[in-house]
Every structure is written in C-alpha cells, then in structure tokens.
C-alpha positions as CSV (number, residue, x, y, z in Angstrom):
1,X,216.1,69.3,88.1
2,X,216.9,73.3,87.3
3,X,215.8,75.7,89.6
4,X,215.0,79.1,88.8
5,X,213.8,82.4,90.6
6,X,211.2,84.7,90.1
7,X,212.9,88.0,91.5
8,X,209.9,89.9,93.2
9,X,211.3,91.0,96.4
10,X,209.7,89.5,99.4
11,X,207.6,88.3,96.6
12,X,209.7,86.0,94.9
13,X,209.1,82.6,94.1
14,X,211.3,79.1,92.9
15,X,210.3,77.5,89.5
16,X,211.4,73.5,89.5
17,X,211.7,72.2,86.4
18,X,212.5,68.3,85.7
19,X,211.6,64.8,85.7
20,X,208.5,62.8,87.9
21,X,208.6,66.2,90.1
22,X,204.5,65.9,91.0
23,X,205.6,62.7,93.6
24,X,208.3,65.2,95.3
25,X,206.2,66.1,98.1
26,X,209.0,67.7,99.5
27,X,208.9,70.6,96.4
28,X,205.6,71.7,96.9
29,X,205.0,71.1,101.0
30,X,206.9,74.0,102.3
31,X,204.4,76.4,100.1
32,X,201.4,75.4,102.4
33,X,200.4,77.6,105.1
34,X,197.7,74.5,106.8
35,X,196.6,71.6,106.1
36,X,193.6,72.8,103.6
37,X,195.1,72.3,100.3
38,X,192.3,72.3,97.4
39,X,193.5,71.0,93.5
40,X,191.7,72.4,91.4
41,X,191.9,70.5,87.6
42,X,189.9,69.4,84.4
43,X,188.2,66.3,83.3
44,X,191.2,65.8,80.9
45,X,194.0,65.7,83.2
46,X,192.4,64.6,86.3
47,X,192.2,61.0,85.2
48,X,196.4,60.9,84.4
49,X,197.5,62.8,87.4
50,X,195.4,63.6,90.1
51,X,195.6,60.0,92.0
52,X,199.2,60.3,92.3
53,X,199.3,64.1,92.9
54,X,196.6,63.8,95.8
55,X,198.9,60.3,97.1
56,X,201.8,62.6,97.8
57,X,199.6,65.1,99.6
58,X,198.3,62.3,102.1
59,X,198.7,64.3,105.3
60,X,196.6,67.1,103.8
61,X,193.3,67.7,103.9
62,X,193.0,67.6,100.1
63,X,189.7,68.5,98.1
64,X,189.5,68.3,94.7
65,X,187.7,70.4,92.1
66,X,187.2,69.0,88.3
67,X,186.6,71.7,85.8
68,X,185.3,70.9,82.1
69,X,188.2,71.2,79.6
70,X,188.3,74.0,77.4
71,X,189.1,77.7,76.6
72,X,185.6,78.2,76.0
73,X,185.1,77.4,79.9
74,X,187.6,79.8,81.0
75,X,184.5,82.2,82.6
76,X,183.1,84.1,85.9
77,X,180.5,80.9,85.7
78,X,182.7,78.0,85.8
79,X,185.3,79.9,88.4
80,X,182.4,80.2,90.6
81,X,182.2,76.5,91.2
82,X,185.6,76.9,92.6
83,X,184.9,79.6,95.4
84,X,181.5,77.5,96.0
85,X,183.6,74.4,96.7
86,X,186.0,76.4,98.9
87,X,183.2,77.8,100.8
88,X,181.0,74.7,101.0
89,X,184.5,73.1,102.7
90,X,185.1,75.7,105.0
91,X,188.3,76.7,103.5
92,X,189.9,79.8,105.3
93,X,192.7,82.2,104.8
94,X,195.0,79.6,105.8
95,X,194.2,77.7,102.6
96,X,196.2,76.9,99.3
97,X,194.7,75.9,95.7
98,X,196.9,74.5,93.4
99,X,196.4,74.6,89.6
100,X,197.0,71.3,88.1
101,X,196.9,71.4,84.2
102,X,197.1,73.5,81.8
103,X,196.8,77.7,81.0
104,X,193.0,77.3,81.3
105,X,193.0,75.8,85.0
106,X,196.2,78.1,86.1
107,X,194.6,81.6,84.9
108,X,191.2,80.5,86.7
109,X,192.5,78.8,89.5
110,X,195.5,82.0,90.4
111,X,192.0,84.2,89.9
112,X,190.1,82.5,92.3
113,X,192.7,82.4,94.7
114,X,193.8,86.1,94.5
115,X,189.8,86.9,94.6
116,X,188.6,84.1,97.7
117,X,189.0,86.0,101.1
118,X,191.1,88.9,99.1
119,X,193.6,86.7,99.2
120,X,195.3,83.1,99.8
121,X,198.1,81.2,98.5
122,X,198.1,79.0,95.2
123,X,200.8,77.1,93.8
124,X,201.2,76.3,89.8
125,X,201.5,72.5,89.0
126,X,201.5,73.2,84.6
127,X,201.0,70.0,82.5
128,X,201.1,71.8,79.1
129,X,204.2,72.9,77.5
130,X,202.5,76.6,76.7
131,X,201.4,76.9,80.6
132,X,205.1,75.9,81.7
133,X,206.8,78.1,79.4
134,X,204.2,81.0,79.8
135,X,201.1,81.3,81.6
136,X,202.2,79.7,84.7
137,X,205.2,82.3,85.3
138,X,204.6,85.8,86.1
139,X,201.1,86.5,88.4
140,X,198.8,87.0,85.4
141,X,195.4,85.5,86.6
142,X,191.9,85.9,84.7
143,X,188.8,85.1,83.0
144,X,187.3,85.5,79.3
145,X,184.3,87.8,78.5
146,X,182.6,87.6,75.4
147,X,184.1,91.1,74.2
148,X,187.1,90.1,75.3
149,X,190.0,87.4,75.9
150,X,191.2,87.6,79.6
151,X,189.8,91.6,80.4
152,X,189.1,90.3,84.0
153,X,191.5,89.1,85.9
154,X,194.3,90.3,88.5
155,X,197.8,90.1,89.2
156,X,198.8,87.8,91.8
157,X,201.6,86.0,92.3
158,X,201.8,81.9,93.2
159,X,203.9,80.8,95.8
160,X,206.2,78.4,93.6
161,X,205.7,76.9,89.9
162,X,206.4,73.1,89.6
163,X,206.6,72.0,85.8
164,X,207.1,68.7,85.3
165,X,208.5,67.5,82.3
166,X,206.7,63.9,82.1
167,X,203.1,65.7,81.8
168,X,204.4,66.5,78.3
169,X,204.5,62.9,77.5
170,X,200.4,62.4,77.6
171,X,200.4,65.8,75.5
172,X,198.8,66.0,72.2
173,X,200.9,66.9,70.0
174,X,198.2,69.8,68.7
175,X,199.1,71.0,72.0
176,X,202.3,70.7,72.3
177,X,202.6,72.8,69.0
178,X,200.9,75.5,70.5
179,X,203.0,75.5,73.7
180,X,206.2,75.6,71.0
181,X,204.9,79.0,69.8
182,X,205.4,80.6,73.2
183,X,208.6,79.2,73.0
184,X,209.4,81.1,69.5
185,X,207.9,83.8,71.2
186,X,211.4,84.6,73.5
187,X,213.5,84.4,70.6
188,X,211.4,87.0,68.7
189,X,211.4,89.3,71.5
190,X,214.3,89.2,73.5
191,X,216.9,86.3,72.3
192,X,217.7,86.1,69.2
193,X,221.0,83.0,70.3
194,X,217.7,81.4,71.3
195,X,215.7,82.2,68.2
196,X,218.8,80.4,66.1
197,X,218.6,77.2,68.8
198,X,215.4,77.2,67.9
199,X,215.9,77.0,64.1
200,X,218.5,73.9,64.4
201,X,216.9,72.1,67.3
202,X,213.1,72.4,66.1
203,X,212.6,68.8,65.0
204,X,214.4,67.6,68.4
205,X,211.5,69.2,70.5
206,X,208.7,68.3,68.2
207,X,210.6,64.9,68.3
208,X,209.8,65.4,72.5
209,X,213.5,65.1,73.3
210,X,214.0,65.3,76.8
211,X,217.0,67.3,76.6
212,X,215.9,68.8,73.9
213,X,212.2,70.5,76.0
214,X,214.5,71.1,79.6
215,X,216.1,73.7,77.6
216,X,213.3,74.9,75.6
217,X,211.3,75.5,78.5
218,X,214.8,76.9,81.3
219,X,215.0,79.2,78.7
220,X,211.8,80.8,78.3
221,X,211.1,80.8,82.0
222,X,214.6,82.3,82.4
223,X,213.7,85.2,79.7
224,X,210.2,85.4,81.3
225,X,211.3,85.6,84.8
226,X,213.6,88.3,83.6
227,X,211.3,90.5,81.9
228,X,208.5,89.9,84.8
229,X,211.4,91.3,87.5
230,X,211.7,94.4,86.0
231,X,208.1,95.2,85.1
232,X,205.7,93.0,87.5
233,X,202.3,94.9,86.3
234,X,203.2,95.7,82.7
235,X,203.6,99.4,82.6
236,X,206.5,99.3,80.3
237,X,208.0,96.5,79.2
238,X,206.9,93.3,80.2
239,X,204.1,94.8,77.5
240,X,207.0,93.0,74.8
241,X,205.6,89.4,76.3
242,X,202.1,90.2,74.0
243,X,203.9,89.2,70.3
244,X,201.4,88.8,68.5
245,X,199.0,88.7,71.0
246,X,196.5,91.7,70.2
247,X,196.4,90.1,67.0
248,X,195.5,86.7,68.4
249,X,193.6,87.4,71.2
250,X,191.1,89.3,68.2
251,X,191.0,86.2,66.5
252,X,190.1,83.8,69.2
253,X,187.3,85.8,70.3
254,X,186.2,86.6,66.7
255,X,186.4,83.1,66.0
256,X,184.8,82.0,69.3
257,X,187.2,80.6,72.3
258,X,188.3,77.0,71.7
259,X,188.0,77.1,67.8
260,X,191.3,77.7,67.6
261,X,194.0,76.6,70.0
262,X,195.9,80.2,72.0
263,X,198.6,79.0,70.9
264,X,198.0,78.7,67.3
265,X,196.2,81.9,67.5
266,X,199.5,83.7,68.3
267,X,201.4,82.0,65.6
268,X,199.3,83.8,63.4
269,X,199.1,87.0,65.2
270,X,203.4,86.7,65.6
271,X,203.5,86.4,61.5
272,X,201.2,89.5,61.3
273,X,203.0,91.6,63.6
274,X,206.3,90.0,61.6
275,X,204.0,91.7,58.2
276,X,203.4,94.7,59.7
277,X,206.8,94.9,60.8
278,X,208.1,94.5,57.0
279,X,205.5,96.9,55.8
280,X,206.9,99.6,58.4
281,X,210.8,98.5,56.9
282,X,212.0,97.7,59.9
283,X,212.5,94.0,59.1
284,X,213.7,92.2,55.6
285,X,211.2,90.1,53.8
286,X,213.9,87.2,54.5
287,X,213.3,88.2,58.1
288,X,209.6,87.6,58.0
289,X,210.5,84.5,56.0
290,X,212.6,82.6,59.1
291,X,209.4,83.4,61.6
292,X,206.9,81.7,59.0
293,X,208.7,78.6,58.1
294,X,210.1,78.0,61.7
295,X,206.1,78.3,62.4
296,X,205.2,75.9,60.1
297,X,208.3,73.7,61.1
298,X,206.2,73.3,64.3
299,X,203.2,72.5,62.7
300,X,201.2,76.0,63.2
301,X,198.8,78.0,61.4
302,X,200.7,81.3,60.0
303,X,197.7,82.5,58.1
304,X,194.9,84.8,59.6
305,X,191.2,83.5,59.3
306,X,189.4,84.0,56.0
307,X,186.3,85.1,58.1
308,X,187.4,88.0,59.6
309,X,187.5,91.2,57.8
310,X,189.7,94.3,58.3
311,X,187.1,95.8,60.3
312,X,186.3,93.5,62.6
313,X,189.9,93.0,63.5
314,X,189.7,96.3,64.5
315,X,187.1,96.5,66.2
316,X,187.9,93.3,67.9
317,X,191.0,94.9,68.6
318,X,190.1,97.9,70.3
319,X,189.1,95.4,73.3
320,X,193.0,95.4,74.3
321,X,194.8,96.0,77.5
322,X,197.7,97.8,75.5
323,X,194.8,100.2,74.0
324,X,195.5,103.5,76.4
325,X,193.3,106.8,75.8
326,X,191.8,105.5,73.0
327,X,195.2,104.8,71.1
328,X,196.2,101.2,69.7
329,X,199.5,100.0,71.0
330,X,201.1,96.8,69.3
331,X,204.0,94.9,69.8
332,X,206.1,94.9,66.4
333,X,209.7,93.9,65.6
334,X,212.8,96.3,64.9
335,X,215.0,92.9,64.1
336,X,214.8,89.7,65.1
337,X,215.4,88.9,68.9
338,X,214.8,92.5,69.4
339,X,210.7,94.1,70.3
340,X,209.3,97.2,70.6
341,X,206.1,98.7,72.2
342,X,204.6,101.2,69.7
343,X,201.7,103.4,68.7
344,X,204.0,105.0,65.8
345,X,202.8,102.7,63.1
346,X,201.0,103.4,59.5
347,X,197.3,102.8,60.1
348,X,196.9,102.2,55.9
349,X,199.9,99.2,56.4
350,X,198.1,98.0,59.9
351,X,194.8,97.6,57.1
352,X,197.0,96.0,54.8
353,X,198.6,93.6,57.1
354,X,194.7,92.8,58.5
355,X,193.5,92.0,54.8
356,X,196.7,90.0,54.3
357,X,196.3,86.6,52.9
358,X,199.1,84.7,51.8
C-alpha cells in the first residue's frame, strides 16, 4: 500500500492506495466521529461492493443509499434523496457519508455532506480509475445544471481517500479509458518525466497491469495533491487542473450529460487546447501530434462533435468558472509538461480551433 498526504494544514488528509483496501476496516475507522456511518453508492457498483464494504463496518450503524448510475443524474433532485435519507434516519452532526463509486457518487455525496447540518464528515471510497486519480482528491464537491456542468457545488474537504486498486478489475474498459485521460492530464500540465512514462508504459495500463496502474494513479494523486496544497480554492493555479476542461465541459452539456463519457470529453477538449496552443506558436505541430496519438493509444475520442458549431461552443462556454468579469480564461500549453492560465489568446485562432475538424 502507498500512502500519501493532502497538505491542508489542520486540514489535511491521508490517500491509501493498494490492494483489497475496502476490507481494511482499520483504514477507514479512525475517520468516524460515531457510530452513524451512511454509504452512499449507485445501482452499478452496489451489487460488487457494498456487501463486503458494509461487512467490515459491522459495529456501525450503517445505512445505505443507492443512487441511479449516470452523469445525467448528477443533480439538486437526485442529491436530495440523500439529505432525505439522512434526515428520515436521524443522522446528526456526529455523522459520516462515505462515497462509494465513482466521480458521479463522490461529487454528490462530498456535496451533500458539506451542505447537511453545514457540515459533517465524508470519506472517499473511488471505484473508477478517473475518480481515484482526480475527482476524489482535492475538496471539489457539486452538482450539474442544465446551463452548466458542476456550477453548484462547494469546496469541502473528506476526511481520507481510500482507492482501491481491485475496483478497477470490474471496470469497463470505456471507463477505464476515460480515467486514463486524467492520467495524461498531469503529464500535460505539470510532468513532462510522467508524460514520457506515459508514452512507453501506455499498453501496460490499458493491459490493467497492476504495477503498471499503482504508479499511474501515486503519480497523479502526488501531482494533484501538490497543486491542491498550494492553491486549495483555485484562485491561481490549481486553475492548471481544468486542461481541456472548458472545452469539455461545453461539449458534455451541449451534447447532453452522459452522451459522452467526462473523460472522453476532456480528451477532446485536451487536443483542442493542444490546437489552440499550436495556432498561438507556442507548441510544434509534432507536439500536438504526441498528445493525439497517445489519446488514441488509450482508445479516446480526439475529435470535437460534428454537432456543435463555433457559436455554441462559445456560448456554452461562457458558462465557466474560469470566465471572470466577463473575460474567457483557458488553460493552454507553453510546452509539453508545462500549463498556463491565460486570457492573452487570438479570439480569430480560438474560432478556428472551435471549427476544427480533423
């Protein structure tokens, strides 16, 4: 098992990494303020892992909640069944919920706990590679709207992230694709050593080789955890985490959530912000090249949707959290392994890169 540490002051949290971690009772038990403990989870995962995550909880007095699977679910309507389970239970201050599966149940599950009684304790228990990579490190809790993906949510912090590696063995490999963008996504940013790892080792993790996915996913939390310690709330640069993702989150709400995977929504927004970073000459067209075909080496999309026109990307993507006084920030690419946070871009290139087809 590999331990790593969230660095948030009196704050902070442990994330465990490794094998058969959900029957280590011993990980998770220290985390609990009482004896209420309520598991939130979705029809898909419940039936693999809920038994024997309840069974090491025995001395708890475990509820269960069972959400519907889906990004399209991820809304104020379907998080309400978890406050009305909580409240129906008695649950109190005292209480912890713990997010079993994937980014979905993690984002609503973090929201409902930083929003129930202003505040109790949750714990993150991710079963997909892309929540143990990403959405399960760092506080960032929410729900969709219809105008926009994840514009309400808060910041809130879980008491310890538990990613168990054997979860990724019931993973569809659609799914585990999308979690492999994420992974991309640190070398792009922030590690370009990783970024050439990636390159030679690609095969091995869509092969699922254990050794192969420990590292995959100690490195991304470790570049995560990193970026998240120095800029909790994203006033600066924890902003370089969004690669691709103003572009994405545009096309999963243009598109309608669930049509596309978020994870293969961000492979295409990364090869767009890779285009617009070309256009701007700040990265070679051999540059752009590596992010497409390690992309496709994965088996994701690297081509924007055919049904969305320049406009509407805009439009779509004036809904953004990085959009301040009016003015579209993105996050483009100076090299490889090395991000930037930027209004200074050419608005007739940004059209180009948004009518783009390759």
């Amino acid at each position: 098992m590999k331990t790593l540490e969230v660095d948030l002051g009196e704050r902070s949290y442990p994330i465990y990494i490794g094998q058969n971690l959900l029957a280590q009772a011993e990980l998770f038990l220290p985390y609990f303020d009482s004896t209420q403990v309520m598991v939130i989870t979705n029809e898909t995962i419940a039936p693999l892992y809920l038994e024997q995550f309840l069974s090491a909880l025995s001395k708890q007095q475990t509820q269960a909640v069972i959400l519907p699977d889906g990004e399209k679910y991820k809304t104020l309507e379907v998080t309400n069944r978890i406050f009305s389970a909580l409240l129906e239970q008695r649950f109190d201050r005292k209480a912890t919920l713990v997010a079993l599966g994937g980014g979905v149940v993690g984002d609503m599950t973090g929201f409902a706990a930083a929003c129930y009684q202003r505040g109790i304790a949750f714990i993150q228990v991710p079963t997909t590679l892309l929540a143990q990579v990403d959405s399960s490190v760092g506080g960032k809790t929410g729900v969709n709207h219809l105008l926009g993906k994840n514009m309400i949510g808060a910041f809130y912090q879980p008491r310890c992230v538990l990613a168990d590696t054997e979860t990724l063995n019931t993973l569809e490999d659609r799914q585990l694709s999308a979690g492999i963008a994420e992974v991309i996504k640190y070398g792009l940013i922030v590690d370009y050593e990783f970024l050439v790892w990636l390159e030679q080792n690609m095969e091995a993790l869509m092969a699922r080789d254990h050794q192969a996915l420990m590292f995959a996913i100690e490195r991304s939390c470790m570049n995560k955890a990193t970026v998240v310690a120095q800029d909790e709330k994203e006033s600066g640069k924890r902003a370089l985490l969004n690669l691709g993702h103003t572009f994405g989150h545009a096309i999963e709400t243009g598109m309608g959530y669930g049509e596309l995977l978020h994870g293969e929504a961000i492979a295409i927004g990364m090869v767009m912000a890779a285009d617009l970073s070309q256009r701007q000459g700040w990265i070679c067209p051999a540059d752009k090249d590596r992010i497409v075909q390690l992309l496709q080496r994965a088996n994701l999309p690297v081509e924007p949707p055919k049904s969305l026109s320049a406009e509407k990307f805009l439009e779509l993507m004036a809904v953004d959290k990085k959009v301040m006084a009016g003015q579209l920030r993105l996050v483009l690419l100076q090299a490889l392994g090395q991000a930037v946070v930027t209004a200074n871009f050419d608005s007739v290139m940004l059209k180009q890169t948004l009518q783009w087809h390759a």
